[in-house]
C-alpha positions as CSV (number, residue, x, y, z in Angstrom):
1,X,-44.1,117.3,182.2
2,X,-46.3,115.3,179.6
3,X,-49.4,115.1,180.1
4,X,-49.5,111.8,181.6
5,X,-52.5,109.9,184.2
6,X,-50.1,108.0,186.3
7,X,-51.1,105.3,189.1
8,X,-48.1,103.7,191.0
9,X,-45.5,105.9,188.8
10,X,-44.1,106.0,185.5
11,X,-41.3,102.9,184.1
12,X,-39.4,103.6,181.4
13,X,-38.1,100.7,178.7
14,X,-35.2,101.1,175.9
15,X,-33.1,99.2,173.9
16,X,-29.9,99.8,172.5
17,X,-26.8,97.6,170.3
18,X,-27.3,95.1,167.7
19,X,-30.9,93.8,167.8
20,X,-31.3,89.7,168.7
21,X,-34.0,87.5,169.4
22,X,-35.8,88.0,172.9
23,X,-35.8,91.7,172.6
24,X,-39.6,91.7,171.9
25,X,-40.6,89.5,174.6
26,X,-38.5,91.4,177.7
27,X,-40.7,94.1,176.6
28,X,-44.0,92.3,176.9
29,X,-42.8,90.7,179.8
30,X,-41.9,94.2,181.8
31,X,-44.7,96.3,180.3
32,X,-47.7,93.4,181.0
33,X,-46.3,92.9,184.6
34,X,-45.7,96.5,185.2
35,X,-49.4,97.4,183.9
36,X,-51.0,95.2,186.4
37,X,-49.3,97.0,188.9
38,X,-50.6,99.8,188.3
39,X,-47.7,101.8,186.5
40,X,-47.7,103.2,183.1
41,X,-45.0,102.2,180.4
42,X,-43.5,104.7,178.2
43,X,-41.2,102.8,175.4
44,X,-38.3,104.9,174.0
45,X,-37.3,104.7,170.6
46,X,-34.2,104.0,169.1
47,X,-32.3,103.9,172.7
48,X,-30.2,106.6,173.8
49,X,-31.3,107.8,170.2
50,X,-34.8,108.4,171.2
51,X,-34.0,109.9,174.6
52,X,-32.1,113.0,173.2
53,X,-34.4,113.5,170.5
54,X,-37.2,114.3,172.5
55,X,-39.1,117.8,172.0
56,X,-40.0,119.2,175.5
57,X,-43.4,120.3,173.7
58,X,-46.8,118.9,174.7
59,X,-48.1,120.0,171.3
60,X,-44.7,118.4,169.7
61,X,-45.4,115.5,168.0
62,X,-42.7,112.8,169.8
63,X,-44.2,109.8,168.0
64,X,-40.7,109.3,166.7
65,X,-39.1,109.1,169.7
66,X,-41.0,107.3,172.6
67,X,-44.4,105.6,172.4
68,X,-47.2,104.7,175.7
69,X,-47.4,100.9,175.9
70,X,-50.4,98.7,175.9
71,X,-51.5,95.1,176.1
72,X,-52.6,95.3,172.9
73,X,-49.6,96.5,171.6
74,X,-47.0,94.1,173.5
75,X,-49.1,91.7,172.5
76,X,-48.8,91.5,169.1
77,X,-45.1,91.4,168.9
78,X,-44.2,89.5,172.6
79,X,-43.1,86.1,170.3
80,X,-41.2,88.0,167.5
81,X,-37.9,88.9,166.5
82,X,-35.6,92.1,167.0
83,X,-37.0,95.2,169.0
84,X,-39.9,97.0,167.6
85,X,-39.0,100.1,169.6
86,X,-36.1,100.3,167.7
87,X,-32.5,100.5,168.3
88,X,-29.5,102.5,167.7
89,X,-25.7,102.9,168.9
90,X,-26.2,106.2,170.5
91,X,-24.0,107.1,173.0
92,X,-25.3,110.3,175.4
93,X,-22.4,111.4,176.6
94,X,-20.2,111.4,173.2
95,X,-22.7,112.6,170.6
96,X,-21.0,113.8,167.4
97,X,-21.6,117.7,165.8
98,X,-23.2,115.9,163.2
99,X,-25.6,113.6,165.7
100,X,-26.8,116.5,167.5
101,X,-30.5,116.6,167.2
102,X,-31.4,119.9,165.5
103,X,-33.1,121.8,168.2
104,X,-29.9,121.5,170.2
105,X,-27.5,122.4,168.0
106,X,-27.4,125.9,169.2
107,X,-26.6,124.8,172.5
108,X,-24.4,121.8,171.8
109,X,-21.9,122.8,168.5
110,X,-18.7,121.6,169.7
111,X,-17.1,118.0,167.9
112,X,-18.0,116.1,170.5
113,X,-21.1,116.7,173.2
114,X,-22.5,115.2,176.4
115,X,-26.3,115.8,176.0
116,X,-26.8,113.9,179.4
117,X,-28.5,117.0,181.1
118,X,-31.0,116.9,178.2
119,X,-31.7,113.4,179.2
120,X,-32.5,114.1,182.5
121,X,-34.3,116.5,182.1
122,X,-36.7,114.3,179.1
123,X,-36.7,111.3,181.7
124,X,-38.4,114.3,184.2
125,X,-40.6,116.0,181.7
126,X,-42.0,112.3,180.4
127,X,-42.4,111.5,184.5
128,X,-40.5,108.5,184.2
129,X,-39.5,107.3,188.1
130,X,-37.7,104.0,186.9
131,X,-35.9,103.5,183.3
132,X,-35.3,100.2,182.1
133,X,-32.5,99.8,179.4
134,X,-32.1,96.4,177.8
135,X,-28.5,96.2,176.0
136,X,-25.0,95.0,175.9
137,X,-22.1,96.5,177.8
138,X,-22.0,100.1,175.5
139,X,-25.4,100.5,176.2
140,X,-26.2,99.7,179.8
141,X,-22.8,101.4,180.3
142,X,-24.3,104.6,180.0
143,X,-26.9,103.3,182.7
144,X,-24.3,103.0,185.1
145,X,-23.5,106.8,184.0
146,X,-27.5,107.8,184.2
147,X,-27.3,105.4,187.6
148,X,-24.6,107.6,189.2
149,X,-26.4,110.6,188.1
150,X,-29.6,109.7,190.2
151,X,-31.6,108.4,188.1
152,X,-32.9,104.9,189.1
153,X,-32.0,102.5,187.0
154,X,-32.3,98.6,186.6
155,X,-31.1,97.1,183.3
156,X,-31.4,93.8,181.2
157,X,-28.3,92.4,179.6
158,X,-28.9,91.4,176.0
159,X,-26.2,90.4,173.6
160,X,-25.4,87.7,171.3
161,X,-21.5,87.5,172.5
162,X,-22.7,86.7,175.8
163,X,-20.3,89.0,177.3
164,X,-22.2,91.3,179.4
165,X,-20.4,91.7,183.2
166,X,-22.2,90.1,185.9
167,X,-24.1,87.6,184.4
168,X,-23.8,84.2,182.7
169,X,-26.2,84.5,180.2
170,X,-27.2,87.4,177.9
171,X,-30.4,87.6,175.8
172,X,-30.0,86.8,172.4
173,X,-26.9,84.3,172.6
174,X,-29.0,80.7,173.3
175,X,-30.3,81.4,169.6
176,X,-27.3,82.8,168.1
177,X,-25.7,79.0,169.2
178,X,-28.5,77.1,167.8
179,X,-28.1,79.6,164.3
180,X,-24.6,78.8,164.1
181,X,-25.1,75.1,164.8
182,X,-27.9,74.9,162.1
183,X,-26.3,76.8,159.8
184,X,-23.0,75.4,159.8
185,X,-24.6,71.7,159.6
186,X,-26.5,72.8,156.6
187,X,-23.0,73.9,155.0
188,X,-21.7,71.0,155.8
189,X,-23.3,68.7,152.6
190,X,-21.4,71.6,150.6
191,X,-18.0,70.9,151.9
192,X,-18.7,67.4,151.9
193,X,-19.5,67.5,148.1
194,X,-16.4,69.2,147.3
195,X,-13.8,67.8,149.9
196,X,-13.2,71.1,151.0
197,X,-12.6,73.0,154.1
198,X,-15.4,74.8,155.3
199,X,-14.2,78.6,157.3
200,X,-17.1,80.3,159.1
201,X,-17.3,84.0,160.6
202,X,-19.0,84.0,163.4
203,X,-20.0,87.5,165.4
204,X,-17.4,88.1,169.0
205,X,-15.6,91.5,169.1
206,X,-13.3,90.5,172.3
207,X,-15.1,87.5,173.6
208,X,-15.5,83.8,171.8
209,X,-18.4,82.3,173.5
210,X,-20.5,82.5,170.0
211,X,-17.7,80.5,168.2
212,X,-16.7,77.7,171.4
213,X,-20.0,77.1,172.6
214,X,-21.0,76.0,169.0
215,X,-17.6,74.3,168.3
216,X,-18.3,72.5,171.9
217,X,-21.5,71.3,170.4
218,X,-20.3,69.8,167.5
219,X,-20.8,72.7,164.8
220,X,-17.0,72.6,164.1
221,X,-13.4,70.7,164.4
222,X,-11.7,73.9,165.2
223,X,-12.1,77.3,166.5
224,X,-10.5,80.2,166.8
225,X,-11.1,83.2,169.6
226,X,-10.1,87.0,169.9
227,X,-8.6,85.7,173.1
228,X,-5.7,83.9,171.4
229,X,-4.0,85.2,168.8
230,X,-3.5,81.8,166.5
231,X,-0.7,80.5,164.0
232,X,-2.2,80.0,160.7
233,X,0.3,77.3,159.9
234,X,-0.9,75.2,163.0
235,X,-4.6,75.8,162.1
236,X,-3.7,74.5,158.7
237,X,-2.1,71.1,159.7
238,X,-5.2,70.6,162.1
239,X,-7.5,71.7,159.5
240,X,-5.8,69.1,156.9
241,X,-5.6,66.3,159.6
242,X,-9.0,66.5,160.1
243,X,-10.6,66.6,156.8
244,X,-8.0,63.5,156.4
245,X,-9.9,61.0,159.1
246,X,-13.2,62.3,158.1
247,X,-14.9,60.1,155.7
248,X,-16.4,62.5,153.7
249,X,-13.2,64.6,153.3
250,X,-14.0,67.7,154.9
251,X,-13.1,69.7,158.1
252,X,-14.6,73.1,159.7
253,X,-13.5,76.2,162.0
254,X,-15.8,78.6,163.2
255,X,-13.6,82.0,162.9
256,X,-14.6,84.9,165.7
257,X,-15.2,88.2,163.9
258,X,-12.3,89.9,166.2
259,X,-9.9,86.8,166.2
260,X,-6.2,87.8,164.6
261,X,-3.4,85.7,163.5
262,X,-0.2,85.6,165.8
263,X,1.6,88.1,163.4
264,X,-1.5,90.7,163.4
265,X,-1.4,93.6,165.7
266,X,-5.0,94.5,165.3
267,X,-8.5,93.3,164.1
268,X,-9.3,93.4,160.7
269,X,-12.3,95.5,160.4
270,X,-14.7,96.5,157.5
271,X,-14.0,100.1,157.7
272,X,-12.5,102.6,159.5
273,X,-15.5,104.6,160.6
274,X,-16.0,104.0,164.7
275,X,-19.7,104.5,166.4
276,X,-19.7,106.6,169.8
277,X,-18.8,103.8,172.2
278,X,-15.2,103.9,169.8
279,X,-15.8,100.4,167.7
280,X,-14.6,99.9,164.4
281,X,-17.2,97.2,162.4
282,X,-15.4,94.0,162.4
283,X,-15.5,91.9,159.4
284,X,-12.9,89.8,157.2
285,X,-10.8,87.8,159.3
286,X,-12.9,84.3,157.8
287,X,-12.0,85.7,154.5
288,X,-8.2,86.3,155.1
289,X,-8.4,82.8,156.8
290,X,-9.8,81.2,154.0
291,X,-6.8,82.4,151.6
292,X,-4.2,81.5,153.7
293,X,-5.6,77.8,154.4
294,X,-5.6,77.6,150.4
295,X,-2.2,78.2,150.2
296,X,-0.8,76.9,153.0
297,X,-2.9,73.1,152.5
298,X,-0.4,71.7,150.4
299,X,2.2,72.2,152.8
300,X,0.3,69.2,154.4
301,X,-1.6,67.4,152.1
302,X,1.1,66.2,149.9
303,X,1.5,69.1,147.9
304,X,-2.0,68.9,146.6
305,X,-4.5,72.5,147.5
306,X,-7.6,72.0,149.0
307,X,-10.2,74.7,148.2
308,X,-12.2,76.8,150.6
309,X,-15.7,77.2,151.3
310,X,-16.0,80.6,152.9
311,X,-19.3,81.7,154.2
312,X,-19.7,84.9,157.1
313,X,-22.9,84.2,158.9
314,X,-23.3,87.8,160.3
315,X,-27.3,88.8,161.0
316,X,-28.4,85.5,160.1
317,X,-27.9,84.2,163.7
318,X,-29.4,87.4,165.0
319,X,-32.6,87.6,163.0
320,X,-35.8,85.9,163.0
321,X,-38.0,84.7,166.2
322,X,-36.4,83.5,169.6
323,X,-35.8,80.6,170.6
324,X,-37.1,78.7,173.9
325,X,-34.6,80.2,175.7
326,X,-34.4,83.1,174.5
327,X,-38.2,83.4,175.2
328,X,-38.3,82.2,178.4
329,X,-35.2,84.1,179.5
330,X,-36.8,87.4,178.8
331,X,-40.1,86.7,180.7
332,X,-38.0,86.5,183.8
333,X,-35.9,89.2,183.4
334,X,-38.7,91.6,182.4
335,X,-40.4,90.3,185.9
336,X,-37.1,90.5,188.1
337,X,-36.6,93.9,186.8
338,X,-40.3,94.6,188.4
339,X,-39.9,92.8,191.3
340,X,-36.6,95.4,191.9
341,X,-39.0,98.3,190.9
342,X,-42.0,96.6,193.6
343,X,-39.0,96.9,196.6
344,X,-37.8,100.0,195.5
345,X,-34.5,99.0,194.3
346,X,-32.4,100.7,191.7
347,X,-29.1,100.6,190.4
348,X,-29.4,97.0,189.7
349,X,-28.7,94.5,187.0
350,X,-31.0,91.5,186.5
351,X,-28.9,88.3,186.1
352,X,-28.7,84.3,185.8
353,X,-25.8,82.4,188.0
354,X,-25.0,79.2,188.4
355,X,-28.6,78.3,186.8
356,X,-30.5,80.8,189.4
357,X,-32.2,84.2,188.7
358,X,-30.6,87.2,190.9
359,X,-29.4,90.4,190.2
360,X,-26.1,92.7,190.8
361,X,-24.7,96.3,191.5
362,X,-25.5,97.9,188.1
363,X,-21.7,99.0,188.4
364,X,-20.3,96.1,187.3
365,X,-21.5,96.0,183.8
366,X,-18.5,98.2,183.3
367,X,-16.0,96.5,186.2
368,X,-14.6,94.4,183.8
369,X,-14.3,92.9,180.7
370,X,-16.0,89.2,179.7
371,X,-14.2,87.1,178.2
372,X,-13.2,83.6,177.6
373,X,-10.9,82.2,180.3
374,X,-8.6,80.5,177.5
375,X,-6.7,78.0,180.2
376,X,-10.0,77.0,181.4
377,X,-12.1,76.4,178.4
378,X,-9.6,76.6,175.4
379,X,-6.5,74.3,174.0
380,X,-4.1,76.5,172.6
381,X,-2.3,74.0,171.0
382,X,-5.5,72.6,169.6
383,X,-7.8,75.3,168.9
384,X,-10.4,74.0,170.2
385,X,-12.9,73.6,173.4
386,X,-11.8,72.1,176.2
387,X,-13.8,68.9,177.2
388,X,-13.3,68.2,180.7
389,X,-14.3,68.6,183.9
390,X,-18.2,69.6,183.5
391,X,-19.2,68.3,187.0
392,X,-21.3,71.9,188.7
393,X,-20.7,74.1,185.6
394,X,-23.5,76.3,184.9
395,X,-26.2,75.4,181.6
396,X,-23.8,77.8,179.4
397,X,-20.4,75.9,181.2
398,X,-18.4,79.3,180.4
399,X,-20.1,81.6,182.3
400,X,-18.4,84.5,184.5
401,X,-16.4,83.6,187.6
């Protein structure tokens, strides 16, 4: 075991996934509260990454892969953006040949390995009793797996698709709405200019809460979701009638990264290359959009194109510093997740329902799948939000039933 002076016991923080804002302060918030308690805090590095890399050597040096938390050092970074421990989309229990840290290789050479008894067996020799991971669903799926392993385990949802099991709201996702709505207003005096129609890639793999939400608060006329497949002709005679009663002769749809057309069997993606939880990177769909709304606008516009405007906002609406959600939210999970670790409680996941702070069975971060609940929140026919019927929804409106 590292040579570590404990007090009450030893917590344990990681994240993993795409960075967003409010990483930085869950940390402060769990390593300040957890201090005063009298435990130490060990931060990870990299996520999962960190957690197989460690050297069982007190006179290794580990500094690339975990770090002892301070004040001091939380302090510094508790209002800023992105993690400074790092992230990665390391998956445990699927590491590649080729990912294999190099003092394991002789014991783990086949295509595909589960280094999972090498993470137990870190998360013993750093003296960790508690570990907190802060991620989407890939990451704190492997929690669940660490949780039925028994190791105790209380995790912190964090993604910018808001589509984490369990809860309603996810770090990261209150600024990636106010992003896209700032962004796509300041686009707008472009498409206004040039009487065009403006086509904006959003981030959602399966789940359209980043492109409704903002198309519900005005950032756009249309939308369109991985949860419907969509005609590109109907899109097109929207997009037209729109631009049409709008004085300034323009019209905008907010395009989820893992929307397809009705005549698409799959997503289009950037590549083929696939990380360890299986995903292919998403990107093009707003660009295939774009084309087909060129050619298709004269269809409706009495045979006369309208041109395109065709930005992807991608890590715009992740990076940068929180905002007052997203810095609030984190001070109270960081603190829930203590107040699980003060009663003894494990297995948990730290959540917001129905506007209240609670947590959950750790397990159902991998129950099911979040998504949109299209006849509830979406008009097929009019790709768009539905607005109706906001009497008791929660802050978000589509949260998880």
């Amino acid at each position: 075991m590292a040579n570590i002076n404990s007090k009450k016991g030893v917590i344990g923080i990681l994240t993993g996934g795409g960075d967003v804002p409010g990483l930085n302060p869950a940390i402060r918030a769990v390593t300040i509260r957890a201090i005063r308690e009298g435990y130490d805090v060990i931060g990870i590095r990299r996520g999962w990454g960190g957690m197989i890399s460690i050297v069982r050597d007190k006179d290794y040096d580990n500094s690339e892969n975990f770090i002892h938390l301070n004040e001091q050092i939380v302090n510094r970074i508790g209002r800023t953006g992105g993690t400074f421990l790092h992230s990665s989309r390391t998956r445990a229990s699927h590491v590649p040949k080729v990912n294999v840290p190099e003092h394991l290789k002789a014991e783990y050479n086949q295509e595909v390995n589960d280094l999972t008894p090498e993470v137990i067996k870190n998360l013993e020799w750093l003296g960790i009793d508690y570990l907190i991971p802060i991620g989407g669903d890939d990451t704190l799926s492997y929690g669940v797996h660490l949780h039925k392993q028994g190791v105790k385990v209380i995790a912190i949802p964090k993604t910018m698709d808001n589509d984490v099991p369990g809860t309603d709201y996810c770090i990261g996702f209150s600024t990636c709405v106010t992003r896209t709505l700032e962004m796509t207003h300041n686009l707008r005096t472009s498409a206004g200019s040039h009487e065009r129609f403006l086509v904006i890639e959003v981030f959602g793999r399966y789940a359209g809460f980043s492109a409704l939400l903002p198309t519900m608060a005005g950032a756009a006329n249309r939308c369109v979701i991985p949860e419907h497949k969509f005609d590109i002709e109907r899109l097109t005679e929207l997009m037209v009638q729109d631009r049409f009663t709008n004085p300034s002769k323009y019209s905008v749809v907010l395009v989820s990264e893992g929307a397809m057309m009705d005549q698409h069997s799959e997503m289009i993606f950037e590549n083929q290359e696939a990380d360890m939880f299986g995903h292919k990177k998403l990107g093009g769909i707003g660009d295939i959009v774009a084309q087909r709304l060129k050619e298709l606008s004269p269809k409706y516009n009495n045979g006369k194109r309208i041109n395109v405007i065709n930005q992807r906002l991608g890590y715009l609406v992740r990076s940068g510093a929180p905002d007052a959600l997203d810095s609030i939210v984190p001070m109270a999970y960081g603190n829930l997740a203590l107040d699980l670790v003060l009663e003894g409680t494990s297995g948990r996941l730290v959540t917001l329902k129905n506007g209240r702070y609670d947590n959950e069975h750790l397990e159902v971060v991998t129950s099911y799948k979040k998504v949109v609940d299209v006849n509830k929140y979406y008009n097929v026919d009019r790709l768009r939000p539905i607005y109706s019927k906001f009497e008791t929804k929660p802050l978000f409106i589509m949260a998880s039933d």
